[in-house]
TITIVEX-384030 format. One line per field, with one value per residue: z negated, x negated, y of N, C-alpha, C, O, CB in turn; residue number from 0. Coordinates in nm, 2 decimals, decimal comma. Atoms other than C-alpha are relative to their C-alpha. Last residue first. Glycine has a CB too. Layout:
BEGIN
n.z <- c(Z  ...)
n.x <- c(X  ...)
n.y <- c(Y  ...)
ca.z <- c(Z  ...)
ca.x <- c(X  ...)
ca.y <- c(Y  ...)
c.z <- c(Z  ...)
c.x <- c(X  ...)
c.y <- c(Y  ...)
o.z <- c(Z  ...)
o.x <- c(X  ...)
o.y <- c(Y  ...)
cb.z <- c(Z  ...)
cb.x <- c(X  ...)
cb.y <- c(Y  ...)
nr <- c(NUM  ...)
//
This chain:
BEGIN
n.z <- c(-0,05  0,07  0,18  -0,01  0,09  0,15  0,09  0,06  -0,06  0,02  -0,03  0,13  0,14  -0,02  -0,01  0,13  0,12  -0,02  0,04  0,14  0,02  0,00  0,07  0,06  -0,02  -0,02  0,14  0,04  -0,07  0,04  -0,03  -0,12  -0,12  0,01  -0,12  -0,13  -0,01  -0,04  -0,13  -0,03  0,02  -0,13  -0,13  0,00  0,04  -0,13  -0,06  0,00  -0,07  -0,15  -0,07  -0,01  -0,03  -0,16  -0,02  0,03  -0,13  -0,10  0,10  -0,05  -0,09  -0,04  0,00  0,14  -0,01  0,09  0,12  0,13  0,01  -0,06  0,06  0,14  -0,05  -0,07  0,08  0,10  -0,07)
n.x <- c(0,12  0,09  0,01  0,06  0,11  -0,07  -0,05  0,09  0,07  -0,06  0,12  0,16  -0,10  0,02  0,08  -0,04  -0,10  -0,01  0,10  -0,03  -0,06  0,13  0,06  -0,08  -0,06  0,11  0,03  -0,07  0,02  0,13  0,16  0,04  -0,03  0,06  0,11  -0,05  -0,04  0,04  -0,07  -0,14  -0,10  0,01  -0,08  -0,15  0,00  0,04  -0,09  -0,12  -0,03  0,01  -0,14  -0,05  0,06  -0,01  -0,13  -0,02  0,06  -0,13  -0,07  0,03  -0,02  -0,13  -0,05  -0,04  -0,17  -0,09  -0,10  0,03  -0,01  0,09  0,09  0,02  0,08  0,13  0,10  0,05  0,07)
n.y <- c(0,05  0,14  -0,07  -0,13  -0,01  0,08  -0,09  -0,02  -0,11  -0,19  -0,08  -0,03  -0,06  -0,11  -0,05  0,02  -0,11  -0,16  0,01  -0,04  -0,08  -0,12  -0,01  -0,05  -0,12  -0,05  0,02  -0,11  -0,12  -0,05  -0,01  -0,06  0,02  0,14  0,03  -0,01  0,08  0,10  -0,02  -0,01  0,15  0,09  -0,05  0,05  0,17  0,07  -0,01  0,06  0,12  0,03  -0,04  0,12  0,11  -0,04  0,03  0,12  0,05  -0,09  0,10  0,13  0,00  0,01  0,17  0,06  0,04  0,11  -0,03  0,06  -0,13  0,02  0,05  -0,06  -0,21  0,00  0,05  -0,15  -0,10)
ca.z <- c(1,14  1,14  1,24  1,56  1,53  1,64  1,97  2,11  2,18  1,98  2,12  1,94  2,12  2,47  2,37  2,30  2,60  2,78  2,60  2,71  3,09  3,04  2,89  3,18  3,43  3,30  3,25  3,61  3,74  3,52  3,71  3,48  3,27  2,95  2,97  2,74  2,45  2,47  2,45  2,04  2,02  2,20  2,01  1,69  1,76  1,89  1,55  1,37  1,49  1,49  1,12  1,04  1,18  1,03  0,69  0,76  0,85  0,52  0,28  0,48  0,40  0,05  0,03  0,12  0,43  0,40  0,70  0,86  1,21  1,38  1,06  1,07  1,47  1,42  1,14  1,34  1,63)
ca.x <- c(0,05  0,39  0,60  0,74  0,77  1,18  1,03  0,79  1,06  1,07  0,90  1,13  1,45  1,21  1,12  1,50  1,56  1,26  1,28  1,64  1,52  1,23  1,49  1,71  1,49  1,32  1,65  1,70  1,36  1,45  1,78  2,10  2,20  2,13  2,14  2,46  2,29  2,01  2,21  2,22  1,87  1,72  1,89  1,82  1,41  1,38  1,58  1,38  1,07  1,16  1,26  0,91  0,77  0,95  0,91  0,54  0,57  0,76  0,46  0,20  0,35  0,41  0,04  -0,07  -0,28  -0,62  -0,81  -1,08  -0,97  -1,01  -0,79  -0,57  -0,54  -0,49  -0,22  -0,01  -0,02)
ca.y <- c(5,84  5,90  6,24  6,08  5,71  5,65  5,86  5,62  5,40  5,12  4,74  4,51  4,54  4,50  4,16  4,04  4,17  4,00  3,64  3,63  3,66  3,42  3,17  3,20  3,19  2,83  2,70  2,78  2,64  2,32  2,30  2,27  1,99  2,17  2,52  2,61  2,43  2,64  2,99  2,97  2,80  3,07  3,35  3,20  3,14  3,51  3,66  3,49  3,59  3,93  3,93  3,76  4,04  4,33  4,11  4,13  4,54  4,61  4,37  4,60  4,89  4,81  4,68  5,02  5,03  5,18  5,36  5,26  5,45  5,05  4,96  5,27  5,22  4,78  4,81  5,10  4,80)
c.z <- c(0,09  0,05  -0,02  -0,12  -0,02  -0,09  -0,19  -0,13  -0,11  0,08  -0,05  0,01  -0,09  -0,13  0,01  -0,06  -0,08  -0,08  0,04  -0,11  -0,16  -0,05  0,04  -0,16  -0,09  0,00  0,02  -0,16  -0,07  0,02  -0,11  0,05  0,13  0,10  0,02  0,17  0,15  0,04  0,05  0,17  0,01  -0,02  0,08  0,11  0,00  -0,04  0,17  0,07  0,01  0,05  0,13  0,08  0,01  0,08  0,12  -0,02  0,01  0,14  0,11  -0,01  0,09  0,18  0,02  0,02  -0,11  0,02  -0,11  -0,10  -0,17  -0,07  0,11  -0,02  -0,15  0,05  0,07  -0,07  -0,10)
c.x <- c(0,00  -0,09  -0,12  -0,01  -0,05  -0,18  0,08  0,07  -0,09  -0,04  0,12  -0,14  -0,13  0,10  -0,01  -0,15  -0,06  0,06  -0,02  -0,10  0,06  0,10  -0,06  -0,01  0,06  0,02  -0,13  0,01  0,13  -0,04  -0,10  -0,14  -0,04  0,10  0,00  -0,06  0,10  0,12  -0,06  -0,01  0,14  0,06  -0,02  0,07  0,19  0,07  -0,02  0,04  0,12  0,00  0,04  0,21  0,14  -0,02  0,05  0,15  0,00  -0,07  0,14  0,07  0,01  0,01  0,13  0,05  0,06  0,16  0,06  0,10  -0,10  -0,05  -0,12  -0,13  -0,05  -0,05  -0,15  -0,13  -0,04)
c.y <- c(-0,10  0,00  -0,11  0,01  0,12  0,01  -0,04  0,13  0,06  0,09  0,16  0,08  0,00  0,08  0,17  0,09  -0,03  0,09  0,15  0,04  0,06  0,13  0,11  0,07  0,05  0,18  0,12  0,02  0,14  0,15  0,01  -0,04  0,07  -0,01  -0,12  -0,01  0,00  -0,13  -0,16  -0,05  0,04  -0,13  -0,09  0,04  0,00  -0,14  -0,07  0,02  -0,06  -0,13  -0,02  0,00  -0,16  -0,11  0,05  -0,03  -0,20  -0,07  0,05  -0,11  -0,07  -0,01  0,04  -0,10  -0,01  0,00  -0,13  0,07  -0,06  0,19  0,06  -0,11  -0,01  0,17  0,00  -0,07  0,11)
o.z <- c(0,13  0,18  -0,03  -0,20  -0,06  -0,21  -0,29  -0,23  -0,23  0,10  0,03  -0,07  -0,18  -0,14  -0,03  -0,17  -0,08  -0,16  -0,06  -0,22  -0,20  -0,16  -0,04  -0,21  -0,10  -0,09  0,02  -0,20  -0,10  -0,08  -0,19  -0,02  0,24  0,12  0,10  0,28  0,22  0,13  0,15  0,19  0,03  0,05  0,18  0,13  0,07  0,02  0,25  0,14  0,11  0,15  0,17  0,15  0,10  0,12  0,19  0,07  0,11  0,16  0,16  0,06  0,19  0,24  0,11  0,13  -0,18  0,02  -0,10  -0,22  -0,19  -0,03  0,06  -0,10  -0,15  0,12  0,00  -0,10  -0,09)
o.x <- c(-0,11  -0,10  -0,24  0,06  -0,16  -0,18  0,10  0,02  -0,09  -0,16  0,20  -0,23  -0,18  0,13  -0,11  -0,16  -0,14  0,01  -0,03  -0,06  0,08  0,08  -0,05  0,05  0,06  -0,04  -0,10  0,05  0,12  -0,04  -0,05  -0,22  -0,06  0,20  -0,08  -0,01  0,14  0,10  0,00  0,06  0,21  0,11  0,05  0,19  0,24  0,18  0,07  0,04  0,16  0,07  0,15  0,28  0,21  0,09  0,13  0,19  0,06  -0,06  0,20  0,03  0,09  0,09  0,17  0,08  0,00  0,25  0,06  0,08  -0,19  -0,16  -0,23  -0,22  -0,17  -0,14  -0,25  -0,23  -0,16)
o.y <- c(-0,14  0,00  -0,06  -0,04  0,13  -0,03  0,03  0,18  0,03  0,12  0,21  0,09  0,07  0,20  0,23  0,15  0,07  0,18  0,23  0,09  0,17  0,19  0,20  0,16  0,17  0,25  0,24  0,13  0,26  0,22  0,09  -0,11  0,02  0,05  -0,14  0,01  -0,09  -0,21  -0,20  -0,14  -0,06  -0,21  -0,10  0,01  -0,08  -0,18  -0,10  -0,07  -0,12  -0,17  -0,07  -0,08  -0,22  -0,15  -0,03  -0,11  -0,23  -0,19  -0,04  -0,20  -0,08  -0,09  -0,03  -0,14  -0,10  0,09  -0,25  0,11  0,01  0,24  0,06  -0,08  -0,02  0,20  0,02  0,00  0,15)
cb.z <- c(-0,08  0,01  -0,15  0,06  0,03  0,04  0,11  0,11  0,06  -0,13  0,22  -0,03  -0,08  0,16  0,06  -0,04  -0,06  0,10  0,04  -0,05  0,08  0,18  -0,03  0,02  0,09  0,14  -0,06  0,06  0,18  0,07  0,09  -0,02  -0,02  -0,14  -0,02  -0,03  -0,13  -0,09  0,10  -0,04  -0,16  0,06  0,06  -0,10  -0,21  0,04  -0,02  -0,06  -0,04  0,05  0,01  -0,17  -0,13  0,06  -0,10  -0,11  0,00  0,01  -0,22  -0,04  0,01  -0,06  -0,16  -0,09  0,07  -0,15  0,09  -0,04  0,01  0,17  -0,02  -0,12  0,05  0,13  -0,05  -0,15  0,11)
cb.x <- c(-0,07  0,04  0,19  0,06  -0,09  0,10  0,11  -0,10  0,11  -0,03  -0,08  -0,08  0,16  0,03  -0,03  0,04  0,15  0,05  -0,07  0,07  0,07  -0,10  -0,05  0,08  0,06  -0,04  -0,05  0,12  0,03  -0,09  -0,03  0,01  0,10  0,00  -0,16  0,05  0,04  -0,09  -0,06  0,07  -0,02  -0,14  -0,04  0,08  -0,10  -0,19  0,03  0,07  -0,06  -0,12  0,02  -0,02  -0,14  -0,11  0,09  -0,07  -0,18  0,02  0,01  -0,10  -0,04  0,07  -0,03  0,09  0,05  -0,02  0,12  -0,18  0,19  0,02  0,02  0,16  0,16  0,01  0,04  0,14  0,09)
cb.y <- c(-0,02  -0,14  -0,05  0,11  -0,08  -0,24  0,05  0,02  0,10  0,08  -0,03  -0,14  -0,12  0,01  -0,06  -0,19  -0,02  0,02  -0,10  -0,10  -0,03  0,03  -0,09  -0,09  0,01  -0,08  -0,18  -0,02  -0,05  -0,07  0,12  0,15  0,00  -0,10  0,04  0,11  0,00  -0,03  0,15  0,16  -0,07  -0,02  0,14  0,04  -0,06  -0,01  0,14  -0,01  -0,08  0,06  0,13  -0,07  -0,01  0,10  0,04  -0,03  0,06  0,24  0,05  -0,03  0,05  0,14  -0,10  0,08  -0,14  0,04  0,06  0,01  0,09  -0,06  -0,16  -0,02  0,20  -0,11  -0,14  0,07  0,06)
nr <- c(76  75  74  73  72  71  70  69  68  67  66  65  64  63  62  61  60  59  58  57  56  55  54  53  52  51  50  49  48  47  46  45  44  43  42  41  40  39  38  37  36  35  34  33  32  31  30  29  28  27  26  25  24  23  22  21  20  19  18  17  16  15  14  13  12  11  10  9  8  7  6  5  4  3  2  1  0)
//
């Protein structure tokens, strides 16, 4: 998101910033990918529908740990 205001602002990103944000990233994915393969094994057998719930639900948290309040960016462009 900071990368798409500074680019639509034409600003420049330093390569550190940009190099921190990309490991941010890949951080996130991981942490999605090992949280769904940890709880997968305890879905199997159930409904579809409840699989289905259970995933979305862990997909939320894990979504709402990676959005920051707006306050952890005060100060920053």
């Amino acid at each position: 998101m900071k990368v798409q205001l500074r680019e639509l602002k034409r600003q420049l990103i330093p390569v550190e910033e940009v190099s921190h944000l990309a490991a941010e990233l890949g951080s996130a994915i991981r942490k999605v990918l090992t949280r769904l393969h940890r709880i997968a094994p305890s879905l199997e057998g159930h409904p579809v529908e409840m699989i289905e719930t259970r995933l979305k639900e862990e997909e939320d948290e894990v979504l709402k740990q990676l959005h920051p309040s707006p306050s952890a960016h005060q100060g920053q462009p």
